[in-house]
Phi, psi and omega in degrees: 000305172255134163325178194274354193255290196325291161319310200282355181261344159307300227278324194258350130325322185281306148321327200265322187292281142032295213242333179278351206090006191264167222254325178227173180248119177238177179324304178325325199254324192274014173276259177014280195305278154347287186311306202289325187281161198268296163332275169316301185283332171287325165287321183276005150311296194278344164273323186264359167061100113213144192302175195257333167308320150344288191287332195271345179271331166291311167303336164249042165252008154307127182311185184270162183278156162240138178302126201288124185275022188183193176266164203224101166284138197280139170293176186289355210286288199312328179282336164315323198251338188284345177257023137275332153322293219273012138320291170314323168290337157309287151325304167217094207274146150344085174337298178260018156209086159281172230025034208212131192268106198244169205306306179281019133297306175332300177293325185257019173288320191249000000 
């Protein structure tokens, strides 16, 4: 379903979600998450008209994540926008792994 960036930008959502307590995996966290990575923030910058800088400063003002040790169920906003990426993956598919959902579907998803 996700590319290996795209995956591992979910998988350190999950942590972040994780580590506040929250019960599901929300918007929030996979903003975080987004934010915290050097790629992934500079593309949901350039979809959110704010610097990647911005974001990364923003993101680290979360604690650091701990690993989620299992699966997390996701509120509805995030299963919203992760089923508009694999829209998107329809729409304009990956060259080298179409259907499978990369960082930029992710950025302009959210």
């Amino acid at each position: 379903m996700f590319t290996d960036k795209a995956q591992a930008i979910v998988d350190l959502a999950k942590d972040y979600a994780f580590s506040s307590g929250d019960a599901a995996l929300t918007l929030a966290p996979l903003l975080t998450a987004m934010g915290a990575q050097t790629e992934a923030g500079s593309l949901l910058g350039e979809c959110l008209g704010i610097s990647s800088e911005k974001l990364r400063e923003l993101s680290s003002m979360v604690p650091a994540p701990a690993a989620c040790p299992g699966k997390i169920p996701m509120d509805e906003a995030t299963r919203a926008a992760l089923s508009h990426a694999r829209t998107l993956t329809e729409e304009v598919p990956d060259s080298w792994q179409p259907g499978l959902i990369d960082v930029r579907h992710l950025a302009a998803a959210l």
